[in-house]
Biopython code that builds the backbone (N, CA, C, O; Angstrom):
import numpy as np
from Bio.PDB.StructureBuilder import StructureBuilder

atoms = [
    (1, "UNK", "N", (34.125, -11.765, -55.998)),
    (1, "UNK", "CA", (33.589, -11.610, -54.670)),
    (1, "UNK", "C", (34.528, -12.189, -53.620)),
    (1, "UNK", "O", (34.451, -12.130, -52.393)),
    (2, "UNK", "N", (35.222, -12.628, -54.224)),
    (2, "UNK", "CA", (36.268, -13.905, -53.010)),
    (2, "UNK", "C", (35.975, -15.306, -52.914)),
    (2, "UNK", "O", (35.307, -16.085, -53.594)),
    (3, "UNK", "N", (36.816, -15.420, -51.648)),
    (3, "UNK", "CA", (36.929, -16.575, -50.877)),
    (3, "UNK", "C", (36.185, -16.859, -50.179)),
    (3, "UNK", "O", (35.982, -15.933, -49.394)),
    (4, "UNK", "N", (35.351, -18.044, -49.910)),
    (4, "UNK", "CA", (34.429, -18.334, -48.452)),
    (4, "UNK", "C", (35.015, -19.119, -47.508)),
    (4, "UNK", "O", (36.243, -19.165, -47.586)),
    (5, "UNK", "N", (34.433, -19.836, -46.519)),
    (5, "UNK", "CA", (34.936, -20.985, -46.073)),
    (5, "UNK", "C", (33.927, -22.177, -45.579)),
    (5, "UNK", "O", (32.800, -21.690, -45.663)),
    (6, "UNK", "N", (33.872, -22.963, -45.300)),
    (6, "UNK", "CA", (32.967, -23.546, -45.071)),
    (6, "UNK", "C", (33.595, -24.876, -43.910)),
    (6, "UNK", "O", (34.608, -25.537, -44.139)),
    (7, "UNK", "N", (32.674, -25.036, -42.627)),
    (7, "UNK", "CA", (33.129, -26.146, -41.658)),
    (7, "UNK", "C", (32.078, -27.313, -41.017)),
    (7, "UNK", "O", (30.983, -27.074, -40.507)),
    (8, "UNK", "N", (32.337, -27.854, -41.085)),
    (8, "UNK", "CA", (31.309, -28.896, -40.251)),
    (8, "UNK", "C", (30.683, -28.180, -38.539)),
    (8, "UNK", "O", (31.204, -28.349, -37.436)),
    (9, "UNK", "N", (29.865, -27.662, -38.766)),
    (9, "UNK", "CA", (29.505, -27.228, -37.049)),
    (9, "UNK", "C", (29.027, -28.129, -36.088)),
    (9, "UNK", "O", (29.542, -28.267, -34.979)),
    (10, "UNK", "N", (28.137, -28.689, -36.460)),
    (10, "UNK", "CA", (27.226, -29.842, -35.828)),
    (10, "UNK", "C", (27.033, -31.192, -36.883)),
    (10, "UNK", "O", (27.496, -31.363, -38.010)),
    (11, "UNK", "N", (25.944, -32.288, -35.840)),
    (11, "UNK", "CA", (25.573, -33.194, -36.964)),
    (11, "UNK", "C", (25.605, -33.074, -38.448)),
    (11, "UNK", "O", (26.444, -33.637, -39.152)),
    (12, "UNK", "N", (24.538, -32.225, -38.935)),
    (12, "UNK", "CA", (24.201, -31.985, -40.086)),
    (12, "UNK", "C", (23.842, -30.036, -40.012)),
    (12, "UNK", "O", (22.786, -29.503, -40.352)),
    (13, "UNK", "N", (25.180, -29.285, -39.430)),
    (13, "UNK", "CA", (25.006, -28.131, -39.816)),
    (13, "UNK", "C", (26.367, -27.780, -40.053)),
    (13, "UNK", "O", (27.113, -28.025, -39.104)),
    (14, "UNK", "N", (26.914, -27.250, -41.107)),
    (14, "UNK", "CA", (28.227, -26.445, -41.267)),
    (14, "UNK", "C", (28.074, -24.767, -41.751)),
    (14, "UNK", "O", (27.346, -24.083, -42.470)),
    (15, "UNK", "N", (29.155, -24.620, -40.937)),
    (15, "UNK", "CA", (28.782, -22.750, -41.113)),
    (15, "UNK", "C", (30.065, -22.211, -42.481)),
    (15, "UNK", "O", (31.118, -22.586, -42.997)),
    (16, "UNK", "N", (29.209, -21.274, -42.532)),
    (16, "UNK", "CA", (30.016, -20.959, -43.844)),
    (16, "UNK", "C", (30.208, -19.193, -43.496)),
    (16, "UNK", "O", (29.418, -18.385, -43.010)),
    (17, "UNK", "N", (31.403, -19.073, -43.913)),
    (17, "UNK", "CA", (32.208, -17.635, -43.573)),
    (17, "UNK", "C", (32.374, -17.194, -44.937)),
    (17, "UNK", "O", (32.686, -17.962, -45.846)),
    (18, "UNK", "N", (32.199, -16.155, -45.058)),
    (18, "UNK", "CA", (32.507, -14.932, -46.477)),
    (18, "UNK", "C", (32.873, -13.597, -45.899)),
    (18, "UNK", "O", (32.187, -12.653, -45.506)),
    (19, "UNK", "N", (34.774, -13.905, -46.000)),
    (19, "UNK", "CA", (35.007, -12.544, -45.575)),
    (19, "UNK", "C", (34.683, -11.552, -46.649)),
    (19, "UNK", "O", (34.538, -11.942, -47.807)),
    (20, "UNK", "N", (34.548, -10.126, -46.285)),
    (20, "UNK", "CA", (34.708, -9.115, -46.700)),
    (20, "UNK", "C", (33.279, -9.130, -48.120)),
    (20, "UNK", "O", (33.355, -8.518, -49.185)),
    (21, "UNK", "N", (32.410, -9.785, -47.779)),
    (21, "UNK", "CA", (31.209, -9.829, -48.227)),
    (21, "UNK", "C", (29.602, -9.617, -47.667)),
    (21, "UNK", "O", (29.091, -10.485, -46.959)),
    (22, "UNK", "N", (28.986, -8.589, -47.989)),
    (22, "UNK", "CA", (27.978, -8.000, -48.070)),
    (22, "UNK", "C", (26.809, -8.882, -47.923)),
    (22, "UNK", "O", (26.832, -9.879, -48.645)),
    (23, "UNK", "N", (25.535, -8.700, -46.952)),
    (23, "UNK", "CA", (24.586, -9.321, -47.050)),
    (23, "UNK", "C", (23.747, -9.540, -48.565)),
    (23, "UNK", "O", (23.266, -10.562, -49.055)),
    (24, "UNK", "N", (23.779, -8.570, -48.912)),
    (24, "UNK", "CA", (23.216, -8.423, -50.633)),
    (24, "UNK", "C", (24.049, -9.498, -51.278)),
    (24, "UNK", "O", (23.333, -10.262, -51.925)),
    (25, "UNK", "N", (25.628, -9.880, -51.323)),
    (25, "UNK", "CA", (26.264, -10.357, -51.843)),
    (25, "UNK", "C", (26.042, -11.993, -51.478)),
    (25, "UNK", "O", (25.973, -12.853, -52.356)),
    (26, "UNK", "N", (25.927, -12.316, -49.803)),
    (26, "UNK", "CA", (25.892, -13.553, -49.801)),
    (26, "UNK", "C", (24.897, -14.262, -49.968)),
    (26, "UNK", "O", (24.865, -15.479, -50.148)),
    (27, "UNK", "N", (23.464, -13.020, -49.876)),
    (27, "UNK", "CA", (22.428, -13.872, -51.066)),
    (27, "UNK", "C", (22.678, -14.562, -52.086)),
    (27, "UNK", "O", (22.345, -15.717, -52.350)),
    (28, "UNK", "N", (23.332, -13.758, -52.713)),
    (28, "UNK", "CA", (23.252, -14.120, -53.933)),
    (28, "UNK", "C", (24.256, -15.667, -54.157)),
    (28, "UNK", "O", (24.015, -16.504, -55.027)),
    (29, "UNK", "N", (25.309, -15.748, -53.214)),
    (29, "UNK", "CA", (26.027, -16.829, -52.536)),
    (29, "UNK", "C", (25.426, -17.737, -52.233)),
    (29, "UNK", "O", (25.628, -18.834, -52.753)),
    (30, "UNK", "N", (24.743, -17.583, -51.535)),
    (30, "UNK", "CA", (23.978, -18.564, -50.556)),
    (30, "UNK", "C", (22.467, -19.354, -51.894)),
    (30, "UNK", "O", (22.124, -20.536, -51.914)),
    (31, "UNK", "N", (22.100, -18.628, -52.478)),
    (31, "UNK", "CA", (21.379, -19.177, -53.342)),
    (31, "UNK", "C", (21.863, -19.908, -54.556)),
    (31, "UNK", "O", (21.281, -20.829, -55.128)),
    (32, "UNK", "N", (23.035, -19.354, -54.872)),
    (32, "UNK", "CA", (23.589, -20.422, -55.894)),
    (32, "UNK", "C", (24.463, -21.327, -54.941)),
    (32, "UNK", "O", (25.641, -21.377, -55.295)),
    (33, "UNK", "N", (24.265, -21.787, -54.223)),
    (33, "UNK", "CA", (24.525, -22.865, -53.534)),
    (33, "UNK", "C", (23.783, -23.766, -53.016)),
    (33, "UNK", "O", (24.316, -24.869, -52.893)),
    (34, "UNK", "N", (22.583, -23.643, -52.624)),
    (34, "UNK", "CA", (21.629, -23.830, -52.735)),
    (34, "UNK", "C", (20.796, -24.733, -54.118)),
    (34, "UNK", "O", (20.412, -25.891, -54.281)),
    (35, "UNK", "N", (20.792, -23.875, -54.673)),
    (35, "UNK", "CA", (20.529, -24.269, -56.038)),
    (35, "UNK", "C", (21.131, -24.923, -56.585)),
    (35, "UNK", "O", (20.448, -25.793, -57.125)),
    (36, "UNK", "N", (22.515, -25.031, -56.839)),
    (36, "UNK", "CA", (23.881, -25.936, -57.264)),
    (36, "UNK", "C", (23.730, -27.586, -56.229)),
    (36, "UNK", "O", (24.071, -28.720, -56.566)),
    (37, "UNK", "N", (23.398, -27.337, -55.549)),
    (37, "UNK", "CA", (23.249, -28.706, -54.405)),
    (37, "UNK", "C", (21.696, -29.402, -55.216)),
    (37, "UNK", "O", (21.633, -30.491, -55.785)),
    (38, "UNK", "N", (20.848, -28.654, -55.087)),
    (38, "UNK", "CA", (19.576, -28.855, -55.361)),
    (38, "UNK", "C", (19.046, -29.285, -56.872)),
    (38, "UNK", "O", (17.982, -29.799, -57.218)),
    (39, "UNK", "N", (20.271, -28.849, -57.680)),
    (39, "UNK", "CA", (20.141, -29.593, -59.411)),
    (39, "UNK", "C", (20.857, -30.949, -59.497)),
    (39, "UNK", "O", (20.682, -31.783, -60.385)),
    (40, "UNK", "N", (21.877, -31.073, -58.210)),
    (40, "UNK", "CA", (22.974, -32.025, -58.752)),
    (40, "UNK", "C", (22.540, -33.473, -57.762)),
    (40, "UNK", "O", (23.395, -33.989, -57.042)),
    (41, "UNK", "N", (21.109, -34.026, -57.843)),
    (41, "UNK", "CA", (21.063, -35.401, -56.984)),
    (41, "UNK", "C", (22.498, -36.305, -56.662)),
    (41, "UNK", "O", (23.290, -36.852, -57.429)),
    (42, "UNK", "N", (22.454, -36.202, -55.205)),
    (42, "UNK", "CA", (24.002, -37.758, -55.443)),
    (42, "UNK", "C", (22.870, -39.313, -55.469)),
    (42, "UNK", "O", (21.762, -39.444, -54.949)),
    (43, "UNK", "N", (23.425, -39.999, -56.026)),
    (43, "UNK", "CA", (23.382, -40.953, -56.186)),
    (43, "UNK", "C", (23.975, -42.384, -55.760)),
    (43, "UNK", "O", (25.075, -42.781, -56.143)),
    (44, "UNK", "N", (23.031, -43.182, -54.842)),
    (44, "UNK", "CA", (23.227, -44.343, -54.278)),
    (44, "UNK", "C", (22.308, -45.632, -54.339)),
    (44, "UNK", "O", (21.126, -45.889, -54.110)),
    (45, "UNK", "N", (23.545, -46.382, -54.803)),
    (45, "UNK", "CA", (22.380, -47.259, -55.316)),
    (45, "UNK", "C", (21.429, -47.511, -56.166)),
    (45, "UNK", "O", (20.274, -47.872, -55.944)),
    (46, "UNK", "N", (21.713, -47.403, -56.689)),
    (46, "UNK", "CA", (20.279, -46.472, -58.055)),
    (46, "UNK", "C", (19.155, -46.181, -57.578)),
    (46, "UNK", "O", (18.061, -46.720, -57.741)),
    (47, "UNK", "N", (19.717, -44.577, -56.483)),
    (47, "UNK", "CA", (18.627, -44.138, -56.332)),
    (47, "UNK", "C", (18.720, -42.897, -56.167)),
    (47, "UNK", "O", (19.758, -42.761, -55.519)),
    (48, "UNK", "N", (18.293, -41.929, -56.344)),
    (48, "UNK", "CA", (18.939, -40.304, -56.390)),
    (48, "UNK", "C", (18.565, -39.533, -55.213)),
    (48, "UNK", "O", (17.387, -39.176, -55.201)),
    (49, "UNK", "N", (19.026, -39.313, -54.579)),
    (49, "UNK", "CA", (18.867, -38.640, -53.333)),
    (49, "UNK", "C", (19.069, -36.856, -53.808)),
    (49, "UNK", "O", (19.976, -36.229, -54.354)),
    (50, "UNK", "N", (17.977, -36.568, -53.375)),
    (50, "UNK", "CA", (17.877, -35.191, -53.466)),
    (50, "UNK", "C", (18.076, -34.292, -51.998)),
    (50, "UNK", "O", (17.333, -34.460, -51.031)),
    (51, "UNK", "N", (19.283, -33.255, -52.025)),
    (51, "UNK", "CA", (19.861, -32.768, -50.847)),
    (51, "UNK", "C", (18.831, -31.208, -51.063)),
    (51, "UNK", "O", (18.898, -30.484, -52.056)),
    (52, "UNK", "N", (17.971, -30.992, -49.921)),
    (52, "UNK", "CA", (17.260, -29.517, -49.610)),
    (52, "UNK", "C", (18.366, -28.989, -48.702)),
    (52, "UNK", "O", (19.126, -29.837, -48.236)),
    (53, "UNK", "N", (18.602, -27.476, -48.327)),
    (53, "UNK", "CA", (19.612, -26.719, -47.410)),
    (53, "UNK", "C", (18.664, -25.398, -47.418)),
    (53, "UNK", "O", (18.234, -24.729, -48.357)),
    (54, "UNK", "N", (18.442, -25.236, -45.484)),
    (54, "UNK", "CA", (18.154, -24.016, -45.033)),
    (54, "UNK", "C", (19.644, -23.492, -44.541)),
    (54, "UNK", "O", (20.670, -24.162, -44.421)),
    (55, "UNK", "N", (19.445, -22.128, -44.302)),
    (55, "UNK", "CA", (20.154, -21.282, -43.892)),
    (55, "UNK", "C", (19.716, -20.630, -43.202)),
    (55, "UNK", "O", (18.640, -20.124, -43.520)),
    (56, "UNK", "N", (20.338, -20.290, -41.858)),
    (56, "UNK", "CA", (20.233, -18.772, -41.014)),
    (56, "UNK", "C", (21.563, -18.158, -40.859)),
    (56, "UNK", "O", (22.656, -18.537, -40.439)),
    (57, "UNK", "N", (20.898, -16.681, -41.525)),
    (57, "UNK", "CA", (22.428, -15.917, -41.983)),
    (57, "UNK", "C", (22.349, -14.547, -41.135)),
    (57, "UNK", "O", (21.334, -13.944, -40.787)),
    (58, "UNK", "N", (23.645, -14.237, -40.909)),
    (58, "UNK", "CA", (24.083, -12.835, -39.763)),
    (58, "UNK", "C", (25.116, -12.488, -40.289)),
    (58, "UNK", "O", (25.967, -13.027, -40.997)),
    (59, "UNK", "N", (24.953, -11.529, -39.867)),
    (59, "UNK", "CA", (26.198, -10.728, -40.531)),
    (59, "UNK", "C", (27.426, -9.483, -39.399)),
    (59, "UNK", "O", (27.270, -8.546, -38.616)),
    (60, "UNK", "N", (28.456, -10.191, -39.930)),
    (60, "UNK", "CA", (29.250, -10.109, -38.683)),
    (60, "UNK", "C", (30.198, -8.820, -39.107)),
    (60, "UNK", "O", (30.884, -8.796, -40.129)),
    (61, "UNK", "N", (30.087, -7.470, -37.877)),
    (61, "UNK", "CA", (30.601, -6.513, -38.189)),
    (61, "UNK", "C", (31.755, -5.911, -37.553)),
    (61, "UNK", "O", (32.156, -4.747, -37.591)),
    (62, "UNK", "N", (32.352, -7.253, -36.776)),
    (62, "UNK", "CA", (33.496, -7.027, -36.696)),
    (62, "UNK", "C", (33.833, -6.568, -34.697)),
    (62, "UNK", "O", (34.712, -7.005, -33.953)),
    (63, "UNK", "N", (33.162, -5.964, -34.527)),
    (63, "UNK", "CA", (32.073, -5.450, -32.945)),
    (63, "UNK", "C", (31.350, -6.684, -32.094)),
    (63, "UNK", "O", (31.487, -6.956, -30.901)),
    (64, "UNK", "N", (30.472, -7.391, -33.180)),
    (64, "UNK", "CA", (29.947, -8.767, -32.485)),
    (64, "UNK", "C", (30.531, -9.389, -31.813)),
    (64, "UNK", "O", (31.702, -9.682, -32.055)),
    (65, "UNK", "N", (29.691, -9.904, -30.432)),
    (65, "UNK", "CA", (30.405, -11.172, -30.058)),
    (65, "UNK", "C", (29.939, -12.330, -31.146)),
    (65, "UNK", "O", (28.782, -12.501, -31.530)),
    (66, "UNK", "N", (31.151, -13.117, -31.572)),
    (66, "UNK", "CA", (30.756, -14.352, -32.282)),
    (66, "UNK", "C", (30.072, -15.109, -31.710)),
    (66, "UNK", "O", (29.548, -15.890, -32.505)),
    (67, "UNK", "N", (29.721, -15.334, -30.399)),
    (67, "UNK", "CA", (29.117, -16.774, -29.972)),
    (67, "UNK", "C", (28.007, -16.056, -30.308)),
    (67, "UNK", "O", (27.338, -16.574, -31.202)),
    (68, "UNK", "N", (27.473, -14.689, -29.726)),
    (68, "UNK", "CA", (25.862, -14.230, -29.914)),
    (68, "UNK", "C", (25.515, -14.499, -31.449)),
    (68, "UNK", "O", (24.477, -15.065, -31.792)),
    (69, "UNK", "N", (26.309, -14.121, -32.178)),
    (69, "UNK", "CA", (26.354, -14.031, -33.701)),
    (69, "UNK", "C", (25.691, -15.627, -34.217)),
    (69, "UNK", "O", (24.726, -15.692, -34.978)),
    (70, "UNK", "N", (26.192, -16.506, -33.817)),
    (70, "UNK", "CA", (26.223, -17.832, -34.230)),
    (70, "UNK", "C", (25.021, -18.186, -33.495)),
    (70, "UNK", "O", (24.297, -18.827, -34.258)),
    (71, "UNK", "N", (24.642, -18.090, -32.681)),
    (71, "UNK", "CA", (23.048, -18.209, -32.030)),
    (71, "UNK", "C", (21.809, -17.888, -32.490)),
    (71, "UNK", "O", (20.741, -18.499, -32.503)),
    (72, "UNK", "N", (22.302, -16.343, -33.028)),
    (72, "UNK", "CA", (21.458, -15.536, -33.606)),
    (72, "UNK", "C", (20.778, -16.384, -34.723)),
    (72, "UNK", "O", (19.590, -16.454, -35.038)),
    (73, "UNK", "N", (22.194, -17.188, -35.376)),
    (73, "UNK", "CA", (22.055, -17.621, -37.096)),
    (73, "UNK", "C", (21.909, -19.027, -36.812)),
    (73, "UNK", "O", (21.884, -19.680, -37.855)),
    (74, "UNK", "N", (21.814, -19.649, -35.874)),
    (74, "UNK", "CA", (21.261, -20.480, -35.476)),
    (74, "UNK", "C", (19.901, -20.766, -35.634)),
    (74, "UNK", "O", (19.292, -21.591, -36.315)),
    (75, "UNK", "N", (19.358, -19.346, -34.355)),
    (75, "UNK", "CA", (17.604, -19.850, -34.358)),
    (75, "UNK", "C", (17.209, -19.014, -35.619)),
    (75, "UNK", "O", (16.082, -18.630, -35.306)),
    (76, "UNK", "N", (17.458, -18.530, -36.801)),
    (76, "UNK", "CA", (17.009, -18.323, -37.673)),
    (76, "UNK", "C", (17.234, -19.793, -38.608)),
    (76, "UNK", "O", (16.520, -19.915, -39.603)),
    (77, "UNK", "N", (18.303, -20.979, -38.252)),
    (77, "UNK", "CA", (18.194, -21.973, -39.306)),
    (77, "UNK", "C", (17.263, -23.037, -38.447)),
    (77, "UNK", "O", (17.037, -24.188, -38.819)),
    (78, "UNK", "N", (16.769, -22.444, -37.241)),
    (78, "UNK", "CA", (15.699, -23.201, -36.726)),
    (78, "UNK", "C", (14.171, -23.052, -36.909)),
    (78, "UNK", "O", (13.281, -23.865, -36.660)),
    (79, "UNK", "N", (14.106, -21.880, -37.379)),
    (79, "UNK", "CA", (12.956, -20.794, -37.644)),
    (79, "UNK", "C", (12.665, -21.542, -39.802)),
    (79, "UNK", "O", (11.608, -21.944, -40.288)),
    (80, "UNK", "N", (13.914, -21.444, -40.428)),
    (80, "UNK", "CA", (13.368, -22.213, -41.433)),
    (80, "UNK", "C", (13.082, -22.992, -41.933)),
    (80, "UNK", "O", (12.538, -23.165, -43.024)),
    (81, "UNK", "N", (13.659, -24.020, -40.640)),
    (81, "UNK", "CA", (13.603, -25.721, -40.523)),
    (81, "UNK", "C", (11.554, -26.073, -40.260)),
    (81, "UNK", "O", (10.717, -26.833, -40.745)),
    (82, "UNK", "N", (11.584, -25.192, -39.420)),
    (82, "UNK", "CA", (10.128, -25.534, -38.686)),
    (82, "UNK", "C", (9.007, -24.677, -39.680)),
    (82, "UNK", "O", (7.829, -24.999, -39.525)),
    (83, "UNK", "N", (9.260, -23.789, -40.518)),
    (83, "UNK", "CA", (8.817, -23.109, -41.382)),
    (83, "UNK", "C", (8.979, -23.321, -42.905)),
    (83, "UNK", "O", (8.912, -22.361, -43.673)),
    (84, "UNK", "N", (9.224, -24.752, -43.395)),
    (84, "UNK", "CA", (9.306, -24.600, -44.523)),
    (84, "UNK", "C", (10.447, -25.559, -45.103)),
    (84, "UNK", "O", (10.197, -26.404, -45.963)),
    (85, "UNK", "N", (11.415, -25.405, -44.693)),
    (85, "UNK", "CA", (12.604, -26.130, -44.970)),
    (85, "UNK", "C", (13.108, -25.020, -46.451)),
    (85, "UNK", "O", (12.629, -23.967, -46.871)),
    (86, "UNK", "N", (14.494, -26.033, -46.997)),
    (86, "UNK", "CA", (14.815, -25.537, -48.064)),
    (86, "UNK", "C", (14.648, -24.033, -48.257)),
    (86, "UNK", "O", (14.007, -23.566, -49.199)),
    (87, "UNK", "N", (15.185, -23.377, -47.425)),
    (87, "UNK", "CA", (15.425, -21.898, -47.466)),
    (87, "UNK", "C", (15.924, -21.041, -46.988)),
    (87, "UNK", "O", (16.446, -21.339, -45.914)),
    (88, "UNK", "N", (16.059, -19.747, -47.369)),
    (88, "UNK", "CA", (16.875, -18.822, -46.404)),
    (88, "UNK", "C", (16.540, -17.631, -45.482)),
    (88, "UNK", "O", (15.944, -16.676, -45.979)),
    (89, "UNK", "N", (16.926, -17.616, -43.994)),
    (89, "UNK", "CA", (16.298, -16.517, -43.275)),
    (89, "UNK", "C", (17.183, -15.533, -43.153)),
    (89, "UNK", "O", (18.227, -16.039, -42.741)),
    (90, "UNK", "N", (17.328, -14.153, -43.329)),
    (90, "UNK", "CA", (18.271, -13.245, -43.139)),
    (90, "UNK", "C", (17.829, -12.552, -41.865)),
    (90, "UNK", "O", (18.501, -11.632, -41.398)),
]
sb = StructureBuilder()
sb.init_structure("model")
sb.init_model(0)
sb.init_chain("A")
sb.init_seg("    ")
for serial, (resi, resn, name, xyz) in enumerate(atoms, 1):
    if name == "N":
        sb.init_residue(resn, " ", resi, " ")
    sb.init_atom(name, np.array(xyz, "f"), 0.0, 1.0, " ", f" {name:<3s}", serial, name[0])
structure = sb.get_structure()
């Protein structure tokens, strides 16, 4: 499938890029990542901290303005924050 990328955006939000990958595809991305975070507690102190991760995902066709793009996928990781947590909005 490739390469992704991944950056620190805010406090506690980093955006993650997958060129030349398919919404169908970065499901499937985005959930084993998800999941991979979500089996592997870090540990401090002897105490296991368990990491949850929402997502709001868009899909960029090249035409978009990026800032709208990133807004868009914004209030969708605001929409799953206030709805649930630990999940993904497409």
């Amino acid at each position: 499938m490739g390469k992704g990328h991944v950056c620190r955006w805010g406090g506690e939000e980093f955006l993650f890029f997958f060129p030349y990958v398919n919404l169908d595809q970065s499901s499937t991305l985005i959930n084993d990542i998800k999941m991979s975070v979500s089996y592997h507690p870090i540990v401090y102190k002897d105490t296991a901290l368990h990491i949850t991760m929402t997502f709001g995902v868009e899909e960029y066709d090249y035409s978009s303005d990026l800032s709208a793009l990133i807004k868009q996928a914004d209030e969708k990781l605001y929409y799953g924050k206030t709805h649930g947590r630990n999940t993904v909005i497409f």
